[in-house]
PAMI-595339 format. One record per residue: residue number from 1; residue in three letters; x, y, z of N, C-alpha, C in turn. Coordinates in pm, whole numbers. Layout:
<nodes>
NODE pos code   n.c1   n.c2   n.c3  ca.c1  ca.c2  ca.c3   c.c1   c.c2   c.c3
NODE NUM  ALA      X      Y      Z      X      Y      Z      X      Y      Z
...
</nodes>
This chain:
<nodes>
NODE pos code   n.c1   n.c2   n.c3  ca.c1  ca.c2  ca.c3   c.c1   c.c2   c.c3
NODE   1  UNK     82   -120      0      0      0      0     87    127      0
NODE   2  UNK    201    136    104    292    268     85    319    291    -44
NODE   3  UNK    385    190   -120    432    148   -269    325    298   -357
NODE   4  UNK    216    255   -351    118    240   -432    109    452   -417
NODE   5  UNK    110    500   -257     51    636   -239    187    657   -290
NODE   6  UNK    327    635   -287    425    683   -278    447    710   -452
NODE   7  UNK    362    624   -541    346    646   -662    248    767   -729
NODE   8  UNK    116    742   -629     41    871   -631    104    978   -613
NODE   9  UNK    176   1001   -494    218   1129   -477    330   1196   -571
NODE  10  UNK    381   1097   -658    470   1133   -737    422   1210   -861
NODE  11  UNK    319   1086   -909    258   1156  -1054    184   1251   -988
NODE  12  UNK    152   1264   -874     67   1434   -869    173   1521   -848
NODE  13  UNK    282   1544   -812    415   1607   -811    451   1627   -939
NODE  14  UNK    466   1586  -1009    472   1548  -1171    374   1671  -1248
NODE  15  UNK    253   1608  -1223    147   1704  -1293    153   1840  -1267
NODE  16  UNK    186   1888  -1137    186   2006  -1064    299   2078  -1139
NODE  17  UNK    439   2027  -1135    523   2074  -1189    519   2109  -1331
NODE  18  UNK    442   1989  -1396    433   2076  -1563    306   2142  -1559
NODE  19  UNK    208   2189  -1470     98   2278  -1497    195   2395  -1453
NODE  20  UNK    308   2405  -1383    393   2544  -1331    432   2584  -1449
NODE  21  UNK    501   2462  -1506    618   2481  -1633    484   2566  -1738
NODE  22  UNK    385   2513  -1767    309   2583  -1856    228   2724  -1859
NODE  23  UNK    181   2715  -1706    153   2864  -1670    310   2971  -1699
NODE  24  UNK    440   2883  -1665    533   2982  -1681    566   3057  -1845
NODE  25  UNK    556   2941  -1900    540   2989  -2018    411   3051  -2102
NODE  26  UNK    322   3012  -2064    207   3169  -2108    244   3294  -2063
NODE  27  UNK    282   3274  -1930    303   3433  -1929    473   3479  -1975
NODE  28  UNK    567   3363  -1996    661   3437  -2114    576   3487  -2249
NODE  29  UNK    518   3400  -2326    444   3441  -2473    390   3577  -2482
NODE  30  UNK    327   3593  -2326    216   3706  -2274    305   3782  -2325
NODE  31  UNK    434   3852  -2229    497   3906  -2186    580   3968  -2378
NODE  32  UNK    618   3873  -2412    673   3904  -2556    567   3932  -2615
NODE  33  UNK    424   3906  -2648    356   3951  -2738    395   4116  -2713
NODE  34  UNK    295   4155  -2553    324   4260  -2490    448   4378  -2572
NODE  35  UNK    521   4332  -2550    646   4422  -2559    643   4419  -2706
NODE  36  UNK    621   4315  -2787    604   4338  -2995    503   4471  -2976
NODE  37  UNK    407   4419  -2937    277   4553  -2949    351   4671  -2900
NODE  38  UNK    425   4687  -2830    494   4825  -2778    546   4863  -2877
NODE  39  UNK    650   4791  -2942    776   4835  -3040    679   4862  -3204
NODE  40  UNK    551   4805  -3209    459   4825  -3325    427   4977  -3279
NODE  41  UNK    353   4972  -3153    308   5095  -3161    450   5223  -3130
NODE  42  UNK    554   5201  -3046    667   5317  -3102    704   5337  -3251
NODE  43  UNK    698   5219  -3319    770   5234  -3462    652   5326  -3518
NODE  44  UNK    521   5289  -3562    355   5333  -3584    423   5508  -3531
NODE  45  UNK    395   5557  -3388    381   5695  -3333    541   5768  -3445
NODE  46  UNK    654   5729  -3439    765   5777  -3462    764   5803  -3601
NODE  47  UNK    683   5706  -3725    659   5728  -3865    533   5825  -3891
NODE  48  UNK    452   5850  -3750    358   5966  -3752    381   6074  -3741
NODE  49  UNK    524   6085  -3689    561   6221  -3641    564   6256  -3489
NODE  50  UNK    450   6166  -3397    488   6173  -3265    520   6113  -3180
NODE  51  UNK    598   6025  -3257    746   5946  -3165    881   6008  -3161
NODE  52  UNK    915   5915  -3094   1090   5918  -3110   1142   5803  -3150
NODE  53  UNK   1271   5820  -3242   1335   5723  -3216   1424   5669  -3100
NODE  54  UNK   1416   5715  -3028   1460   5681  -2881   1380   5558  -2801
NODE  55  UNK   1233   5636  -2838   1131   5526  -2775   1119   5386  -2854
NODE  56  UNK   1119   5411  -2989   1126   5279  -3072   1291   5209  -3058
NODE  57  UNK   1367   5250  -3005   1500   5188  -2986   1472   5092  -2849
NODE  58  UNK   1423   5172  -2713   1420   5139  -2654   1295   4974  -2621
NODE  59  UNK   1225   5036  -2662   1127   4893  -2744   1172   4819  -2749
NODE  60  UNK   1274   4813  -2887   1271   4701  -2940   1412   4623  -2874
NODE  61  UNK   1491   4707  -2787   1623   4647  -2685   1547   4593  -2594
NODE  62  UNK   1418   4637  -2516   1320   4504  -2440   1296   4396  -2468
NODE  63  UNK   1236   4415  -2606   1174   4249  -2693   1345   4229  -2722
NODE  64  UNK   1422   4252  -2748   1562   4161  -2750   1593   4133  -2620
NODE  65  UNK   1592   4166  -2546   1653   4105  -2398   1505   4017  -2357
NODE  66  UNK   1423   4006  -2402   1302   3909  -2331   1363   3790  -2438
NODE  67  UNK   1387   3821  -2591   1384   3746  -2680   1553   3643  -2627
NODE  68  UNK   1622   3721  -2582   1747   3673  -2503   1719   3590  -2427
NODE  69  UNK   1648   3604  -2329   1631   3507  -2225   1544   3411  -2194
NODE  70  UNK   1445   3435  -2281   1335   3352  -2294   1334   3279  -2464
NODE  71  UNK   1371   3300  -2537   1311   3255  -2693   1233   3357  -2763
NODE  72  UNK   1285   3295  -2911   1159   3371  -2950   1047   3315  -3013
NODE  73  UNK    954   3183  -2985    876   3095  -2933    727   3169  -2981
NODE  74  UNK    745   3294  -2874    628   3393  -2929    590   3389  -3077
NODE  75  UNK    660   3442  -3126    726   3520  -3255    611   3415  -3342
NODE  76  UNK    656   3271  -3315    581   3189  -3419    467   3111  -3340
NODE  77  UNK    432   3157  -3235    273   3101  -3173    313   3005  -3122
NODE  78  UNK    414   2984  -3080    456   2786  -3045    447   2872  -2838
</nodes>
């Protein structure tokens, strides 16, 4: 019988850990969509006339350091 919970408790340890692993990664995808839509809308304001290129630089050095450390996974919906 120990055998048996000591197996339960594993695959529920198991499951728990990849429902973490997957919540962690939605909110990486989140997080990179996020920051694309930023660098769309700096590039968008700056070709209107009321941006900067400062702000669209800075943009798009975010989505590279997210794209650094995380993938870029987003990028293609995966």
């Amino acid at each position: 019988m120990a055998g048996f919970l000591d197996r339960a408790k594993e695959q529920a340890q198991n499951a728990l850990n990849q429902g973490k692993q997957k919540v962690d990664e939605v909110q990486q995808q989140r997080a990179g969509n996020d920051l694309l839509k930023k660098l769309g809308a700096a590039y968008y304001a700056e070709r209107r006339g009321g941006g900067s290129a400062e702000a669209t630089q800075a943009a798009l050095s975010a989505l590279e350091a997210h794209i650094a450390s995380h993938g870029d996974g987003f990028l293609r919906g995966a």
